[in-house]
Every structure is written in structure tokens, then in C-alpha cells.
N, C-alpha and C positions, 0 to 999 in steps of 0.2 A: 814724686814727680817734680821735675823742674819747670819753674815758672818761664823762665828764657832760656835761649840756647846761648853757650858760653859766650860767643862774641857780642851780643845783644845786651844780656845781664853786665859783661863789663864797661861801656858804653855806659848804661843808662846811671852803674854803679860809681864809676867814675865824673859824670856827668854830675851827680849829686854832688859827691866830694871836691869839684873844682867849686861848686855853688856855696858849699859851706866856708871855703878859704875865700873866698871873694872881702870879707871884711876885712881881713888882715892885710889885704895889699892895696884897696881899693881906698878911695877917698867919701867923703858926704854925701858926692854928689855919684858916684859909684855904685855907692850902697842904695841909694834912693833909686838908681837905673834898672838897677837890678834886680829887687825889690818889687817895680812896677811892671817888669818882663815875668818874675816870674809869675804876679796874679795874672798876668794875663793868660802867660802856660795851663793855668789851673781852669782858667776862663774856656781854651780851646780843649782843654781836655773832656768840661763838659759836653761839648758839641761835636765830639768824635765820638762820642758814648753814640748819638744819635744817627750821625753822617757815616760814618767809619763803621762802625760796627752792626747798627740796627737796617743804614740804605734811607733814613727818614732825615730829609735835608728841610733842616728847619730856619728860618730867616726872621724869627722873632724870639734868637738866644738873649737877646739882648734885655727883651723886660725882665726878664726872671734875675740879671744883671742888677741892673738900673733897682727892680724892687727888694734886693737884699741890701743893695748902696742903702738905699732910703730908710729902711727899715731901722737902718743904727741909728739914723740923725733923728728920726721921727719917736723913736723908742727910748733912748738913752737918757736919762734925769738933766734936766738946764743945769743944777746945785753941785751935782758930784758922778763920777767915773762908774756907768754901768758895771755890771758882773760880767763876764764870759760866762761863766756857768749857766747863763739861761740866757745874756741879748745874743750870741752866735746862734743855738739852737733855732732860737725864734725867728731871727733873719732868716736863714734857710730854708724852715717852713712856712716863711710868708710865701717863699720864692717855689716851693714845691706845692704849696697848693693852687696859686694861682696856675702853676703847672699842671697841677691836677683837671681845673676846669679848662684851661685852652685843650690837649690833649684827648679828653675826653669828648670833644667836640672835632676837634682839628683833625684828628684821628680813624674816624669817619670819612674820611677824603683820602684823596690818595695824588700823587704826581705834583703837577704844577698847582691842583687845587688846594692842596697840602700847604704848600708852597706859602700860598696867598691868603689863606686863611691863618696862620701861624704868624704872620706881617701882618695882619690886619688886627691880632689880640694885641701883638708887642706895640702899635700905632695908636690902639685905645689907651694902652696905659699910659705910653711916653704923653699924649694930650689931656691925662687924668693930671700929673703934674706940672705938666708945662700952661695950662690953663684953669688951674684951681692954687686956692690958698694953701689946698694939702701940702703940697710941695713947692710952694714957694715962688713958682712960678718962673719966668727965665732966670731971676738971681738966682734962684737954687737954695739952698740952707748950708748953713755952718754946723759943725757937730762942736759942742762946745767943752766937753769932755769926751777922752777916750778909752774903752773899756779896759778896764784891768783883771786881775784874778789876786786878790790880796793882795800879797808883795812880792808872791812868786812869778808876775805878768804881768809889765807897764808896757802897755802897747804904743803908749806917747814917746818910748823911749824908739828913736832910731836903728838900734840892734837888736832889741828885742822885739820888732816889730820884722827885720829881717829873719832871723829867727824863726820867730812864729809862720811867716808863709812859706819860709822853705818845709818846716817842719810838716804844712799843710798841704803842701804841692807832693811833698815823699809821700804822705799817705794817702792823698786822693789816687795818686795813680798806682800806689800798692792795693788799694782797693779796687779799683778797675781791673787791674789785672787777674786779678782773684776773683772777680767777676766774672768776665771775660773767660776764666777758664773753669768756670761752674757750667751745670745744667741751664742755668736761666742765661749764661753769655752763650754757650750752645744754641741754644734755641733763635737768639738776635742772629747769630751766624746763618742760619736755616731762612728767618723771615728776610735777610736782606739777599740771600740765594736766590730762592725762588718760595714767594709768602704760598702762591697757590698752590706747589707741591704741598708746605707744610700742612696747610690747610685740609689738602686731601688727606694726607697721614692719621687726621686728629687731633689736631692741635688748634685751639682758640688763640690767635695772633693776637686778638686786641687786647686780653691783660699785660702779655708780655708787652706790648709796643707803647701802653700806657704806661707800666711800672719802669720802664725806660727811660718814656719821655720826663717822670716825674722823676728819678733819680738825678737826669742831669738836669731838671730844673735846678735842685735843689744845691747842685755841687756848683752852678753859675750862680746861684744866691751867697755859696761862702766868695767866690770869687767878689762877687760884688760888696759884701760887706768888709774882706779885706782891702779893698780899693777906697772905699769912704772911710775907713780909720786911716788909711795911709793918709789922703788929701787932706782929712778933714773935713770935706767939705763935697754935695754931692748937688749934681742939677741935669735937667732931663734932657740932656744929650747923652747920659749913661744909655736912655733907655731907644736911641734913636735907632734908625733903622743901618743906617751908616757901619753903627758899630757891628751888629750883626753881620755884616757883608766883612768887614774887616776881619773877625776870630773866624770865618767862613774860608777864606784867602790863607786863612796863617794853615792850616788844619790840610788845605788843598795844598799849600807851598811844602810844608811838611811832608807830607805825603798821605793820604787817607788810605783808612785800615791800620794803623801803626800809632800806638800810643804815645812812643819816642819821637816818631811827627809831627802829632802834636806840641810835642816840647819845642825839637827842632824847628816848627816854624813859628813860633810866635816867639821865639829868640830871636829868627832871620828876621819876623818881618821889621820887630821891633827897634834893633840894629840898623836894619836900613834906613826904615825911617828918620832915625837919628843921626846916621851920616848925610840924607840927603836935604835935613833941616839945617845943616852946618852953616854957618857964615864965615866960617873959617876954613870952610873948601871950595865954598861955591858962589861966595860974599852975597851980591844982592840976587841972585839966582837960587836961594836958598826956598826965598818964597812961593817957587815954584815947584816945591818938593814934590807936589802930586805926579807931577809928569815923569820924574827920575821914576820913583819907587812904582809908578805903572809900569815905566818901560820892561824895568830890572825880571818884577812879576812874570809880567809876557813873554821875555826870556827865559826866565826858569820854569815855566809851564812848556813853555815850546821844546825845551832841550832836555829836559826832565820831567815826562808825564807820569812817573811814579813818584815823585816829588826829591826831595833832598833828601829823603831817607833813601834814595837806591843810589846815589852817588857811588859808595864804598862798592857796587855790584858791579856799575859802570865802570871804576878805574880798575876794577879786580879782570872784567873780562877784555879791557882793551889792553891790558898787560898779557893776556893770555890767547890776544886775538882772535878773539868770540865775537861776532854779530849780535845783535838783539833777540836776532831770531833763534841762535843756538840756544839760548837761556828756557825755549820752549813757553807753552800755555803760562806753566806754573810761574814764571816770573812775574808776569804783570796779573797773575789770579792769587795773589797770596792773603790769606787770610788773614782778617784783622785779630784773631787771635796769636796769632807770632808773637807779640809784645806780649802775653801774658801770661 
């Protein structure tokens, strides 16, 4: 069985392969950009496991974020360079169990109370560090070595830290997709249809919407702890509400149901960003970057309600003078398993 359909597979195949040449043409500050787009790719990929796939819009991805950040700097020996071999696992399941208990609570709700109850875990945590010694409190902590694996992985080194997340981003979302195309992504497919059909069929929704919820805790905890090795340094704005709204928008911009959406918009939004922070396009206008990058958003939700992944659909039918409506139900009901 093929995972994607040919033009899909070559995209996402291609899409890698331009990520791996990126050092050889790019400069320091390239490689750092890009580096920091893709945790974030891996960041939103968690929260389309959620949104995209299960229909459970959660608005506190951010702690499970924020508490794999921490987890390096707070874990890791002051004297000498943690292992990979057990501080990544660890981070991850800091980040999945606390998943575990929000989830298992949050989960029990449903809609906007969902909603609000999943903001209200990630709010306790972000004020566990922003007002205790734990975490350092607004300065944040320095990580003062960074984790190695022998001598075959110095994460301190700037390519090998590129490296390592591309490597990390290929397999989170080979994993999702393999997911996604199992019984148990089947099933997420069915609960974000219609949960009370499933329900009526037989099926107990709430292990599966837990084992869900705590899978992409756990895959926003690697997110996060590749984002505190890059900086070096982490503080509880990782775990603010802000950010959650922000990988929420990349995933929406992208296009949701679509795991390449994911990619694609947290490349888009992250790029914007950066264009519209420029002082060398926009000089002292730059400091107003919220208002470009809202506008741009509101356009590309207005003009594109399947996100920038149906773009290539849109120039394909207006080449072929197709209305929206000829494309039928199926165009805007497409399965978040297509990516996988």
C-alpha cells in the first residue's frame, strides 16, 4: 500500500531534500533560521495529530512545549553534557505525562469547554515557572551544557544540531503518517466524523482521544526540547498562551487535515514573520509587525479556506476553468489521511 499519492510523496520527498541542501548554500544565520522553522514544523505537526486529525482543538499545546524546553535545562548536569540516550526520552515524557493528566481530565469536556479547560492546564504551568524558583522565574535559565551522544552527536555544534531536527522532523511525520494510516488513525478519522456514530457502533472514544492527546503531548515535548538546546536557554513564554494560538494559525494557514500543512504553514508563517520584522524593508515600521503578518493571515484564510495546501487545486482548476463548486463535496471534505 502506498503511503501518498504520487504527486504528494514527491512534494513532501522533495521538500526534505531541499531541507537537507539548505547548509550548503545557506550562511550561519540561514542555517539557524531554518533550524528554528523546522522545530517549529515538528511543533505544529503535534497539534494537527489533535486538530487535523482527531477534530480536539486544543489551545494549551504550548505547556507540553514549554515543559520539554525546561526539562533539558532543569535535567541536564551544571559540570558536563547530558546523554541523548535517556535526557530526550525523559524530556518527552515529562511532556506526555503531564499530557496524560490534563487529557484525562480535559477530555471529559467537549467543544469550547474543551477548549478552556486545556488553556487553563497550560496557564497553570506557564505560572508554575513564571512565579516559582523552579523555573527561574521571568529570567528563565541558561542550559549550560548541551546534550551529546559520545562523539557521534555534539548538539553544541551548529550542523549537527541542523541535522539532528531535520532528521527529527523526517521521522516524526513518517511516524504520523504510519499512524494515520493504522486502525488507531482510522479510528481518530471516525471520532472527528461523527464521535456519536462511533460511539453507537461500539467503540469507547475516550482511550483513543486520550492516546492521542498524549502522543502529541509527547512529540510537542521533543519539539520543545530541540528548541532549548538550540537557544540554550529557556523561559516561560515557551509555555504562554500566545504561543499556542500561534502553531494553531500555522496548522489553520497550512491547511488542516493535511500533515504537509502542517509543514507548509509553519514555514509560511515563520517566513512572514521575518519579512515583516525587516528593517531593511519596512525601516522603522518593522516594529509593527503584528499588524502586516495579521493582515497577510486574514487574506490567506479569506482567499484560501482550505489553507495553502489546496493552492496547487486552485491554479490546476482555474487553468482548466473549474468553479469551486465543480470540484464537488469531496474537495473541501478531504481526509486528514491523504498525507499518510
Amino acid at each position: 500500500m502506498k503511503l501518498l499519492h504520487p504527486d504528494k510523496r514527491h512534494f513532501v520527498l522533495a521538500s526534505f531534500a531541499a531541507l537537507a541542501l539548505v547548509p550548503l548554500v545557506a550562511g550561519s544565520f540561514g542555517v539557524d533560521l531554518v533550524t528554528k522553522i523546522m522545530i517549529y514544523a515538528l511543533f505544529a505537526l503535534s497539534l494537527e495529530l489533535l486538530v487535523g486529525a482527531t477534530g480536539l482543538v486544543c489551545f494549551g499545546q504550548a505547556a507540553f512545549f514549554g515543559i520539554g524546553a525546561y526539562a533539558v535545562v532543569l535535567l541536564s548536569p551544571a559540570s558536563e553534557p547530558a546523554s541523548l540516550l535517556w535526557l530526550l526520552p525523559v524530556c518527552m515524557g515529562a511532556a506526555a505525562l503531564y499530557a496524560l493528566a490534563v487529557g484525562a481530565l480535559s477530555l471529559r469536556t467537549q467543544g469550547v469547554y474543551f477548549i478552556m479547560v486545556t488553556l487553563a492546564f497550560a496557564q497553570m504551568a506557564y505560572y508554575v515557572v513564571h512565579d516559582t524558583p523552579l523555573g527561574g522565574g521571568t529570567d528563565g535559565i541558561y542550559l549550560t551544557a548541551k546534550p551529546v551522544l559520545g562523539s557521534l552527536i555534539d548538539l553544541d555544534r551548529p550542523l549537527v544540531m541542523y541535522g539532528f531536527t531535520w532528521a527529527s522532523l523526517l521521522a516524526v511525520f513518517a511516524f504520523l503518517a504510519l499512524l494515520l494510516r493504522s486502525r488507531f488513525g482510522r479510528a481518530l478519522a471516525g471520532i472527528k466524523a461523527n464521535e456519536q456514530r462511533m460511539r453507537a457502533t461500539g467503540f469507547s472514544t475516550y482511550p483513543y482521544k486520550l492516546a492521542a492527546f498524549v502522543i502529541s503531548g509527547a512529540l510537542a515535548g521533543l519539539a520543545g526540547f530541540l528548541f532549548a538546546v538550540k537557544d540554550g536557554y529557556v523561559n516561560p513564554e515557551l509555555l504562554a498562551w500566545h504561543l499556542s494560538g500561534s502553531v494553531l494559525v500555522m496548522i489553520i494557514l497550512g491547511g488542516l487535515g493535511h500533515l504537509r500543512g502542517a509543514l507548509i504553514g509553519a514555514f509560511a508563517f515563520a517566513l512572514l514573520q521575518e519579512f515583516f520584522q525587516s528593517e531593511a524593508i519596512f525601516g522603522r515600521y518593522a516594529k509593527h509587525w503584528h499588524l502586516g503578518l495579521g493582515l497577510t493571515i486574514i487574506l490567506s484564510v479569506a482567499l484560501l479556506p482550505r489553507g495553502l495546501v489546496d493552492v496547487p487545486a486552485q491554479v490546476r482548476d482555474r487553468l482548466l476553468g473549474r468553479n469551486d463548486g465543480s470540484r464537488g463535496v469531496a474537495g473541501g471534505q478531504e481526509r486528514s489521511d491523504d498525507d499518510a
